[in-house]
C-alpha positions in Angstrom: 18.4 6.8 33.3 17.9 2.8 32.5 20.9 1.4 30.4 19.8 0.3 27.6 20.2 -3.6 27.1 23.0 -4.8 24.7 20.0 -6.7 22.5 19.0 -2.8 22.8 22.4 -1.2 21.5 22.8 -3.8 19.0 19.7 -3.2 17.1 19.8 0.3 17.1 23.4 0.6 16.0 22.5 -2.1 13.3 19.6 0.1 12.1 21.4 2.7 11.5 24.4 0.7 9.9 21.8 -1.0 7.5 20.2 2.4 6.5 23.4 3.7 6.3 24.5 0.6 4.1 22.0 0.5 1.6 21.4 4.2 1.7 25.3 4.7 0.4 25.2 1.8 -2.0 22.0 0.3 -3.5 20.3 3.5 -3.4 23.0 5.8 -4.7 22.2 5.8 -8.3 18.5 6.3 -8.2 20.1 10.5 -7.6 23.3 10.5 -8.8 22.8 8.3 -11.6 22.4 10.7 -14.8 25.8 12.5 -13.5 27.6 9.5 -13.1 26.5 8.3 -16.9 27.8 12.0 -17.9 31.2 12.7 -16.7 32.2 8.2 -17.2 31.0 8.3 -21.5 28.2 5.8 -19.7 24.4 5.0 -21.1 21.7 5.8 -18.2 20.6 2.3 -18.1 24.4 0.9 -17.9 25.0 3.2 -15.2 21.9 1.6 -13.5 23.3 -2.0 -13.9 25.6 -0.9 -11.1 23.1 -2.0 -8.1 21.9 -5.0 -10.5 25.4 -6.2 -10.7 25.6 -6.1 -6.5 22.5 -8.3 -6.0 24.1 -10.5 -8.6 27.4 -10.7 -6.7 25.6 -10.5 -3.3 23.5 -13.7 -4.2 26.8 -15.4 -5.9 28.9 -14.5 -1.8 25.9 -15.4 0.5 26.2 -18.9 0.2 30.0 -19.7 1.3 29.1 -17.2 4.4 27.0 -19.3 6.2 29.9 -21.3 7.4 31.4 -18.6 8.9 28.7 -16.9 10.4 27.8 -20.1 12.3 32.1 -20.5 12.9 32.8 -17.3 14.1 29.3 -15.4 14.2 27.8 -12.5 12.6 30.6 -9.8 14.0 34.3 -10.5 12.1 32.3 -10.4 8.6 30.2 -7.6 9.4 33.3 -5.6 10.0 35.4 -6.8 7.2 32.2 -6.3 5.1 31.8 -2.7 6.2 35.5 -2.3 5.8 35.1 -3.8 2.0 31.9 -0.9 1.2 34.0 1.5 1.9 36.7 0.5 -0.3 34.2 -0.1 -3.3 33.0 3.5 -2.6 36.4 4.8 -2.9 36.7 3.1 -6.3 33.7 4.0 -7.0 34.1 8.0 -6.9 37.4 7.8 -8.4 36.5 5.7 -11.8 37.8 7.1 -14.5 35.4 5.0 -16.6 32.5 2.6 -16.9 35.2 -0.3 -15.9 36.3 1.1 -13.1 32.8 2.1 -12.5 31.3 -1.9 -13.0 33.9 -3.2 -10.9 33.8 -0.5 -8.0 30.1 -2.6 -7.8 31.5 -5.6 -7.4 33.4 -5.0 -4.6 29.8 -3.4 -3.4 28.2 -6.2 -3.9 31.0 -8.3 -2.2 30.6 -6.3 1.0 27.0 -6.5 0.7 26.5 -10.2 1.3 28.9 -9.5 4.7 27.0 -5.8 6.0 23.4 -5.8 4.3 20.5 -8.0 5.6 21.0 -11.2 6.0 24.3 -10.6 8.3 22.5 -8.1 10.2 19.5 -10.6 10.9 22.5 -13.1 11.8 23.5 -10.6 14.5 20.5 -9.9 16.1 19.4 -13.7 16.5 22.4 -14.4 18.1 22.4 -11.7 20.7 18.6 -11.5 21.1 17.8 -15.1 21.4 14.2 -16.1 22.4 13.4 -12.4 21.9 15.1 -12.4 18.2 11.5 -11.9 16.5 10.5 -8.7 17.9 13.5 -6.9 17.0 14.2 -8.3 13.5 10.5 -6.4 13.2 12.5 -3.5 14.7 15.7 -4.2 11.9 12.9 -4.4 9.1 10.9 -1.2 10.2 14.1 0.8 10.1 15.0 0.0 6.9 12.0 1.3 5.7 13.1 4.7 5.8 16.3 4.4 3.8 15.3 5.7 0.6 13.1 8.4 2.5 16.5 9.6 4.1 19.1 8.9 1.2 17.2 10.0 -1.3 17.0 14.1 -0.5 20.5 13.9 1.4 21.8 12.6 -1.7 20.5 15.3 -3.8 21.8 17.8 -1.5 25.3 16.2 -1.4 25.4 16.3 -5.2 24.2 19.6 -5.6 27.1 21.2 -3.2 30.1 19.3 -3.9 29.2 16.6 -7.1 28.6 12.9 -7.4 32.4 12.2 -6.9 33.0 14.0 -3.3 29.6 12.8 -2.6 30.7 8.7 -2.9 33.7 9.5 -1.4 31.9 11.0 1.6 29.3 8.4 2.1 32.5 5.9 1.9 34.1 7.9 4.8 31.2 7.4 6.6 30.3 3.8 6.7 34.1 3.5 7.6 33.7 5.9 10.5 30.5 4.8 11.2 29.8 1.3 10.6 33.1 -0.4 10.7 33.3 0.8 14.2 30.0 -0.2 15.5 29.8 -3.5 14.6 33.0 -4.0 16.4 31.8 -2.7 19.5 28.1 -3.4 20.1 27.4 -7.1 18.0 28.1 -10.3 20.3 31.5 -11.8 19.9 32.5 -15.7 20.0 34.3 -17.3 22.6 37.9 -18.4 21.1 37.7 -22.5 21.5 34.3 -23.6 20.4 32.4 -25.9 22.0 32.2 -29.7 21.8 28.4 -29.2 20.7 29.9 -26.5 17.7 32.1 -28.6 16.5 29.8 -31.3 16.0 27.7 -32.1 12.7 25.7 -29.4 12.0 21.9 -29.7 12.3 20.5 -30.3 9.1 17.6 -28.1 7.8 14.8 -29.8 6.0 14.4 -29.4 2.4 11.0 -29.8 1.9 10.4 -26.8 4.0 13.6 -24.6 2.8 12.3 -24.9 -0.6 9.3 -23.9 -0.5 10.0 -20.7 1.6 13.1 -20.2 -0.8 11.1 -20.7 -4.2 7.8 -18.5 -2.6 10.2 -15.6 -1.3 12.0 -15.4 -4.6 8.0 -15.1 -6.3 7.3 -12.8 -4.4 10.5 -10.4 -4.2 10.4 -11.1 -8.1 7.5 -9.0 -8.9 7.3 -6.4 -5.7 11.0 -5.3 -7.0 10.1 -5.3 -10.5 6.4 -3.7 -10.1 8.0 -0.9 -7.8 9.4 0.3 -11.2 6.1 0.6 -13.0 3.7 2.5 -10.6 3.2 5.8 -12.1 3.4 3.9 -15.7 -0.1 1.6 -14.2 -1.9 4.7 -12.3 -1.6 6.4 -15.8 -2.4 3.7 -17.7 -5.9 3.6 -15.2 -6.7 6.3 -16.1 -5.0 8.8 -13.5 -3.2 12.2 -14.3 0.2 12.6 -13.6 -0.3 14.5 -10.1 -2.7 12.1 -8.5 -0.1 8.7 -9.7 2.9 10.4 -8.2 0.7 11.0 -5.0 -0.8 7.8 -4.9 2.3 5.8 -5.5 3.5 7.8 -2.5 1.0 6.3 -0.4 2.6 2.8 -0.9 5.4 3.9 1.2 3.1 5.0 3.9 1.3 2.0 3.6 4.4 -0.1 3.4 5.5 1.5 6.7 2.2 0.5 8.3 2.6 -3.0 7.3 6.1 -3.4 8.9 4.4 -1.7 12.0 1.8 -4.6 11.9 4.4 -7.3 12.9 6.0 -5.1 15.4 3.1 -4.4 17.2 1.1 -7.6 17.2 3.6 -10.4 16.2 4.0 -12.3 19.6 0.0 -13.0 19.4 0.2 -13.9 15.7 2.1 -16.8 14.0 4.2 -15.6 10.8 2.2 -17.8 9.1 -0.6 -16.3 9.8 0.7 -12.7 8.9 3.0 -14.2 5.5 -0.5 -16.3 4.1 -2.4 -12.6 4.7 0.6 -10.6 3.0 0.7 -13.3 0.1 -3.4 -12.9 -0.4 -3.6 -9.3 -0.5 -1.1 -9.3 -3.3 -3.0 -10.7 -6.1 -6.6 -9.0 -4.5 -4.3 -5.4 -5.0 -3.6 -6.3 -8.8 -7.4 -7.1 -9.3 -8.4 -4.0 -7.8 -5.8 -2.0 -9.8 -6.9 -4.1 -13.0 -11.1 -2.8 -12.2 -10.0 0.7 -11.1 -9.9 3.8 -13.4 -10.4 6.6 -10.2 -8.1 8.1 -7.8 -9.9 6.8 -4.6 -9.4 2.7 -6.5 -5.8 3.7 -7.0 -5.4 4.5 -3.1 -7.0 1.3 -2.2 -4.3 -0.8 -4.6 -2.0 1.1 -3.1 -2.9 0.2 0.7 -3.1 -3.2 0.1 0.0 -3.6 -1.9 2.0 -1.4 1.0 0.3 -3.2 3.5 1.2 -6.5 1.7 4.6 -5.5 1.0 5.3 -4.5 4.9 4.2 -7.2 6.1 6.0 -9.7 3.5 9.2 -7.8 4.5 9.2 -9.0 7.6 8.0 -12.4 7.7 11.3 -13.0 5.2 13.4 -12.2 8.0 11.0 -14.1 11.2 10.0 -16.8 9.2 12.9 -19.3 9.4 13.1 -19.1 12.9 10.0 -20.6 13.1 10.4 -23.1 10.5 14.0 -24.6 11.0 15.8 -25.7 14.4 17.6 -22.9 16.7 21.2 -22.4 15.7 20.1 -22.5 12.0 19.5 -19.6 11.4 22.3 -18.0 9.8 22.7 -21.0 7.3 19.1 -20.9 6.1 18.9 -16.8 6.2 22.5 -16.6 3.9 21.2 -20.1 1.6 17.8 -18.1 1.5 19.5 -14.5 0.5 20.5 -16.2 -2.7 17.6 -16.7 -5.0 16.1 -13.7 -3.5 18.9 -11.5 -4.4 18.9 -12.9 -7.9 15.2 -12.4 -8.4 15.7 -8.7 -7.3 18.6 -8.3 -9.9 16.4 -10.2 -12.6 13.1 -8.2 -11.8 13.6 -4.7 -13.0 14.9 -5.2 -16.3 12.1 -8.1 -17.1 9.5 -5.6 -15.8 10.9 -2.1 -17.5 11.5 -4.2 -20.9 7.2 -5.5 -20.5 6.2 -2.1 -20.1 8.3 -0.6 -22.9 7.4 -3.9 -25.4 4.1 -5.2 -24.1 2.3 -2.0 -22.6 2.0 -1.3 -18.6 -0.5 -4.1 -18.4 1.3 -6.7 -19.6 3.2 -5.8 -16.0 0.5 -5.9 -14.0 -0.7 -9.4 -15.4 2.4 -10.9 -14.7 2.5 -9.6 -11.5 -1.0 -10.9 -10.4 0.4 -14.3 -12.1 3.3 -15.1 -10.2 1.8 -13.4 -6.7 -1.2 -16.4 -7.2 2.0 -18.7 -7.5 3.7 -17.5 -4.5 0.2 -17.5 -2.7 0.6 -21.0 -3.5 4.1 -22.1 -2.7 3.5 -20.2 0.6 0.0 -22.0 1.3 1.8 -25.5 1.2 4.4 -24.5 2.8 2.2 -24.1 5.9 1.0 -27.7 4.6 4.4 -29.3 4.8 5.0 -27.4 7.8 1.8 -28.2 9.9 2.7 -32.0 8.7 5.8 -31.8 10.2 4.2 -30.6 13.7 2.1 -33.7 13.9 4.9 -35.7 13.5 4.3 -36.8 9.9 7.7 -36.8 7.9 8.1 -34.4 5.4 11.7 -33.7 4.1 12.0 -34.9 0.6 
C-alpha cells in the first residue's frame, strides 16, 4: 500500500480539523441554541449573537496574524489556536450566564482567526506548493459537509447528555483531535530564517487586493445573509411549506456540486474564468426566483444559486494565488479574511430585520443589487488584472 504524500496527510487531517472546528463552534447554536437561551435567563436571538460576535473578533485577529504566519508558518498558530477553541468551549459549557456565555465566544472567535480557514489555506500552500490549488479545492469541498455532519450529531449529543456535556465534549475533542494533528502532519519552519526571509517583504498590489477584498465581502454579504431567508422567499413564491424545505435542501446538493466543479476541472480553467461564472449566475438566480411561483422555478434558483455559491467558495480561497506574487499568500488570505468575516457578522441581522420590516422581497432585491455590484467589482478586477499581465501599471 502507497504512502500517502505529506501534501496528502496534511489536507486530510486539515479537513477534518476544519469540519471539526467549525462544526463545534460556529455551527453549535443553530441546535443547541433554544437550550442554551433557557437554562443562561438568555433571549433566542442574544444567544445567536454568540457566532456573530466570533466573526467579529475573527475579522478584528486576522490582520496581526499575517506576520506570523509568514515568520513562523501556518503550524505554531494553528496549534495554539486549536489549543485556545478548546478553552472557549470549556467556558462556554460552564457559563453560568449570558456574560460568561458572550465572552466564552470571544475566546472562540480568538481561536478562530488561528484554526478556521484562512490558517488552514496558509498550511496547505505552504506544504503543497505548485500543487496548492487542487487541494485548497479539496479543503473547500470538505467543508461543505460540516453542517450536514454537526448538525444531527449535535442533536443526538443534546438529547443524551444536554447542551453543557455536549460543549464540553466537542471541547475535548478538538483538543484531542486537532491540537495534535496540526502538530504532527503541517510543515514546520526551519529555526534561523533565511537571508531572502528576512528581507522586505514583497509588496501586494492594491489595486488588485481591493477589488478582490471589496467583491468577496459583496458577495459573502448577501449569500450569508440570504441563506437565512430561503424558506421565507419559496413561500413568499408561492410554494407550500414541504416543497420550500425540500427545495432549499437542494442548494446544498447544488452547492456541493459547485465545489466539485473546481476540483475536477480547475487546472484547465483559470479562477477567473470560474469566479466571473459564479458572480453571473448570482444575480440570473434572483431573477429567476423573482419570475417563479412553481416548484420546478424554485429548483432551478436553487441550482444556480448552489452552483454559484460552490463555485464562489472556492475561488476565495485559489484566487490570490493567482493574483499576488508566491510567498504572499498568507498576508493577502489573513488581510482578505477581514472584511469578509465582518460582512458575514453584519449579513444575518440586516437580512432577518428586511424580512421581518420590509417583507421577504425586500431580501431578495437587495440581494440581486449588491450580487450586480460584486459582478462588477469582480469584472474589473480581471480588468486591472489582465492590465497588469501586459505590463501596463496598475497599483494605485
Amino acid at each position: 500500500m502507497p504512502i500517502p504524500s505529506p501534501t496528502a496527510r496534511a489536507v486530510a487531517a486539515l479537513c477534518l480539523t476544519q469540519v471539526i472546528g467549525w462544526g463545534t463552534t460556529f455551527w453549535l447554536p443553530a441546535v443547541t441554541g433554544p437550550a442554551m437561551a433557557g437554562e443562561l435567563g438568555m433571549t433566542l436571538p442574544l444567544a445567536m449573537a454568540g457566532p456573530t460576535v466570533m466573526l467579529v473578533v475573527m475579522a478584528m485577529a486576522s490582520w496581526p496574524l499575517s506576520g506570523l504566519f509568514e515568520r513562523h508558518g501556518a503550524r505554531p498558530v494553528m496549534i495554539a489556536g486549536s489549543s485556545l477553541g478548546a478553552a472557549g468551549l470549556l467556558v462556554m459549557g460552564l457559563a453560568d450566564g449570558p456574560a460568561l456565555y458572550l465572552a466564552s465566544w470571544v475566546i472562540v472567535g480568538l481561536a478562530g482567526a488561528g484554526m478556521l480557514t484562512t490558517p488552514a489555506q496558509v498550511a496547505v500552500t505552504e506544504i503543497a506548493g505548485d500543487r496548492a490549488r487542487g487541494a485548497l479545492g479539496v479543503l473547500v469541498l470538505a467543508g461543505g459537509l460540516t453542517s450536514t455532519i454537526f448538525w444531527p450529531l449535535s442533536g443526538l449529543l443534546q438529547a443524551q447528555w444536554g447542551w453543557r456535556a455536549t460543549t464540553l465534549a466537542y471541547g475535548v475533542l478538538m483538543l484531542l483531535v486537532c491540537v495534535p494533528l496540526h502538530a504532527w502532519v503541517l510543515a514546520r519552519r526551519p529555526g534561523r530564517r533565511s537571508r531572502a526571509e528576512n528581507a522586505a517583504p514583497t509588496p501586494i498590489d492594491r489595486a488588485r487586493f481591493t477589488l478582490l477584498a471589496l467583491s468577496l465581502a459583496a458577495n459573502g454579504f448577501f449569500t450569508w445573509g440570504f441563506a437565512l431567508t430561503f424558506i421565507i422567499l419559496f413561500e413568499a413564491a408561492g410554494l407550500d411549506h414541504a416543497e420550500a424545505l425540500t427545495a432549499a435542501s437542494f442548494i446544498g446538493i447544488a452547492q456541493w456540486a459547485g465545489r466539485m466543479v473546481d476540483v475536477l476541472g480547475g487546472r484547465r480553467w483559470s479562477g477567473f474564468v470560474l469566479g466571473l461564472a459564479a458572480y453571473a449566475l448570482f444575480p440570473l438566480s434572483f431573477v429567476v426566483l423573482l419570475m417563479t411561483s412553481s416548484f420546478s422555478g424554485a429548483l432551478l434558483f436553487a441550482t444556480l444559486y448552489g452552483v454559484a455559491s460552490g463555485v464562489g467558495a472556492v475561488t476565495r480561497a485559489t484566487l490570490p494565488l493567482q493574483l499576488f506574487p508566491a510567498g504572499t499568500y498568507a498576508r493577502a488570505a489573513t488581510r482578505l479574511a477581514v472584511p469578509l468575516n465582518l460582512s458575514f457578522a453584519a449579513a444575518p441581522p440586516v437580512f432577518v430585520t428586511l424580512v421581518t420590516r420590509a417583507g421577504p422581497h425586500a431580501a431578495l432585491w437587495l440581494a440581486l443589487a449588491i450580487s450586480l455590484v460584486a459582478f462588477g467589482l469582480f469584472f474589473s478586477l480581471r480588468l486591472v488584472h489582465r492590465r497588469g499581465a501586459c505590463g501596463l501599471p496598475v497599483t494605485g
